[in-house]
RODONU-423755 format. One line per field, with one value per atom (N, C-alpha, C): residue number from 1; residue in three letters; x, y, z. Coordinates in steps of 0.1 Angstrom, whole numbers, plus 5000, padded with zeros to 4 digits. Example, Ala and Ser with C-alpha at 12.3 -4.5 7.8 and 13.67 -1.06 7.14 Angstrom:
REM RODONU-423755
resi: [1	1	1	2	2	2] $
resn: [ALA	ALA	ALA	SER	SER	SER] $
c1: [5132	5123	5132	5128	5137	5129] $
c2: [4943	4955	4967	4978	4989	5000] $
c3: [5078	5078	5078	5071	5071	5079] $
REM end
This chain:
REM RODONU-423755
resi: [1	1	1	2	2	2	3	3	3	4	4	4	5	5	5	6	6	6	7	7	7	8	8	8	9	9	9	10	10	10	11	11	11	12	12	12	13	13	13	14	14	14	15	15	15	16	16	16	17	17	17	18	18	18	19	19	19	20	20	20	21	21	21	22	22	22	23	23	23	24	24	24	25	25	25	26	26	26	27	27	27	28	28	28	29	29	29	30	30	30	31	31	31	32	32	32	33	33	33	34	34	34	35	35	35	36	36	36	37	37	37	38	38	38	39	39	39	40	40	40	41	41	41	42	42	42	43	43	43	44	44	44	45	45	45	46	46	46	47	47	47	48	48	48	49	49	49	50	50	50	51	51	51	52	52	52	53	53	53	54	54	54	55	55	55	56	56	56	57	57	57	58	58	58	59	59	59	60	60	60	61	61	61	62	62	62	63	63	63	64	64	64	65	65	65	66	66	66	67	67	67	68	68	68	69	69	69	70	70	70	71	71	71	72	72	72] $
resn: [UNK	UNK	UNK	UNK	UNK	UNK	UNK	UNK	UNK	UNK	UNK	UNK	UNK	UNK	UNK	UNK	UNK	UNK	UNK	UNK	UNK	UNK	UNK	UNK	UNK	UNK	UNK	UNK	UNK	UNK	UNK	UNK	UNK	UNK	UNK	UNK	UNK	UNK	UNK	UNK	UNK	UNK	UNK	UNK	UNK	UNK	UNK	UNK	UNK	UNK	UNK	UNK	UNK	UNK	UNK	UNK	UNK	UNK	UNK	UNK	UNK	UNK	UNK	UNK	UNK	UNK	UNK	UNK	UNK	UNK	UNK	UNK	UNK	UNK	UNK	UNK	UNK	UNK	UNK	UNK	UNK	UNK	UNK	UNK	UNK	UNK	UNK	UNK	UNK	UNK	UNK	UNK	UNK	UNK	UNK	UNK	UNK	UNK	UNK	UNK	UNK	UNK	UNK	UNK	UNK	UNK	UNK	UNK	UNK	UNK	UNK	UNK	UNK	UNK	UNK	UNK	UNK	UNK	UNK	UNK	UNK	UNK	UNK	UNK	UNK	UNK	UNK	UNK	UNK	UNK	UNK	UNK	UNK	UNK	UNK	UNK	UNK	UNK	UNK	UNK	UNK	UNK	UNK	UNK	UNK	UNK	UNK	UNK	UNK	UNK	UNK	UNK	UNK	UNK	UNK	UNK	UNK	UNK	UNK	UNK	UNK	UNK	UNK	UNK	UNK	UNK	UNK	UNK	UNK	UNK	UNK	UNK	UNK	UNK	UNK	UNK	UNK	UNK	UNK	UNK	UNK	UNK	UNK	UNK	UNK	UNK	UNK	UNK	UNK	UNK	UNK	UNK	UNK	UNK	UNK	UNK	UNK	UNK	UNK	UNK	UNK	UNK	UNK	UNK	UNK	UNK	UNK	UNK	UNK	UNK	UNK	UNK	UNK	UNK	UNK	UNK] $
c1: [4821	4828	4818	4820	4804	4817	4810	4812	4803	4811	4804	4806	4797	4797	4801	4816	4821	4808	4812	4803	4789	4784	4768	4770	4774	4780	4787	4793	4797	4797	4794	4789	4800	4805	4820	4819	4811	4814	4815	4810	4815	4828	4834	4844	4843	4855	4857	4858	4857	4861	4875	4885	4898	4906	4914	4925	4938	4949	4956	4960	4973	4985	4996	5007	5014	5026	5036	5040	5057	5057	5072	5065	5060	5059	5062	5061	5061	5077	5071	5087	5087	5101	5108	5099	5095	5092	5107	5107	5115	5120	5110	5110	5115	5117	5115	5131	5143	5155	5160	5151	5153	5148	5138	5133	5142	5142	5147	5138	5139	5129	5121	5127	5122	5113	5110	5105	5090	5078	5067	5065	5061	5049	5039	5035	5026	5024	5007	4999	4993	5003	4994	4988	4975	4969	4973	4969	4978	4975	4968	4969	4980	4982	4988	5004	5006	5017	5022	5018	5017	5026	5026	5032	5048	5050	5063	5070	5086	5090	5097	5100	5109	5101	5106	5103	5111	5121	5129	5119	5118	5103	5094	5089	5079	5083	5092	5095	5102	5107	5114	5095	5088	5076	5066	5069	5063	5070	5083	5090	5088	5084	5083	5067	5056	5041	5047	5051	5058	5064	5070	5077	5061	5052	5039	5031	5035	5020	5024	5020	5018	5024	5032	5034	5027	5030	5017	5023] $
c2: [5222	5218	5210	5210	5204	5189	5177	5174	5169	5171	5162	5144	5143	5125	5127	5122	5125	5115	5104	5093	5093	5105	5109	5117	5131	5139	5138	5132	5128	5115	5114	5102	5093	5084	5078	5077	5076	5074	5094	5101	5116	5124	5124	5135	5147	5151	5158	5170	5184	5197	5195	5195	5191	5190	5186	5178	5186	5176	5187	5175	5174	5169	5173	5162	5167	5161	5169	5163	5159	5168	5165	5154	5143	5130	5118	5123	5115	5106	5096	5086	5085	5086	5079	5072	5066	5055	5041	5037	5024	5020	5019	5011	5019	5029	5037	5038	5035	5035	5025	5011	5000	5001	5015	5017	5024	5020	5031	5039	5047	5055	5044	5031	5026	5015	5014	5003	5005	4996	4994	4985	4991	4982	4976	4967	4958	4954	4952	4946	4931	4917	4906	4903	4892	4889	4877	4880	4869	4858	4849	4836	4833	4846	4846	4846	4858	4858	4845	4841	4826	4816	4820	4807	4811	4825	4832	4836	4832	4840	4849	4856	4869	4875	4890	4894	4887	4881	4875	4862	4856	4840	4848	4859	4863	4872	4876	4882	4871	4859	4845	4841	4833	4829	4843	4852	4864	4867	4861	4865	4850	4840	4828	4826	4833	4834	4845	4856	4864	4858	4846	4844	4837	4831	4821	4829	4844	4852	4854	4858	4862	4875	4878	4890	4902	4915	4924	4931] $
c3: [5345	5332	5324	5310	5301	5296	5288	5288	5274	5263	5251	5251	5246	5241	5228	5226	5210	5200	5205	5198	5191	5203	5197	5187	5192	5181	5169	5168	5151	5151	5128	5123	5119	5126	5119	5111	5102	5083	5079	5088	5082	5082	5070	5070	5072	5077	5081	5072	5075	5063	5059	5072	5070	5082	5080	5088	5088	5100	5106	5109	5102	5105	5111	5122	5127	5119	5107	5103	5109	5119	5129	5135	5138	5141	5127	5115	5107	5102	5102	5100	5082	5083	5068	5064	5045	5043	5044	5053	5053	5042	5032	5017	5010	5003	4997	4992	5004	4999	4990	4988	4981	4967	4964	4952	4943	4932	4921	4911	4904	4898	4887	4887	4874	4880	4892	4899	4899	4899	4897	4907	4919	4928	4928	4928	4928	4942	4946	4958	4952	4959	4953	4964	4959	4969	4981	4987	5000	4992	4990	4985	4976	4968	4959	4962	4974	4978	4986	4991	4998	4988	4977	4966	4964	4966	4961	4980	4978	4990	4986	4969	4971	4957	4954	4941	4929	4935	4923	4918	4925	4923	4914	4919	4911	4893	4896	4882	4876	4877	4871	4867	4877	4869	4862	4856	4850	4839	4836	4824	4816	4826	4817	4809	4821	4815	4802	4803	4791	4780	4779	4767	4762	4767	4759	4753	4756	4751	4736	4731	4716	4715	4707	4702	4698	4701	4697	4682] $
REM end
């Protein structure tokens, strides 16, 4: 029986031609039932998130930076 060394043989930074998913292992998005079609996700940065504990904190201080800005 032969035995390759994966690790010698390919370059971890090289892609692959393509891939092969098993998609009968794949789970629901969790999240996805709390979204509605009009929702916009946003990724803040941890420091950032660190100041807010809900999306409500954050859209209350975001409508209030909104009322200072200038009109377009």
């Amino acid at each position: 029986m032969k035995t390759i060394d994966i690790e010698s043989s390919v370059d971890e930074d090289e892609l692959q031609e393509e891939y092969h998913f098993d998609y009968a292992k794949a789970k629901p998005n969790r999240f996805a039932r709390d979204l509605s079609s009009d929702t916009l996700m946003v990724v803040l940065d941890p420091d950032v998130a660190e100041v807010f504990s809900s999306s409500e904190e954050v859209n209350r201080v975001l409508r209030a930076l909104i009322e200072t800005m200038p009109r377009r």
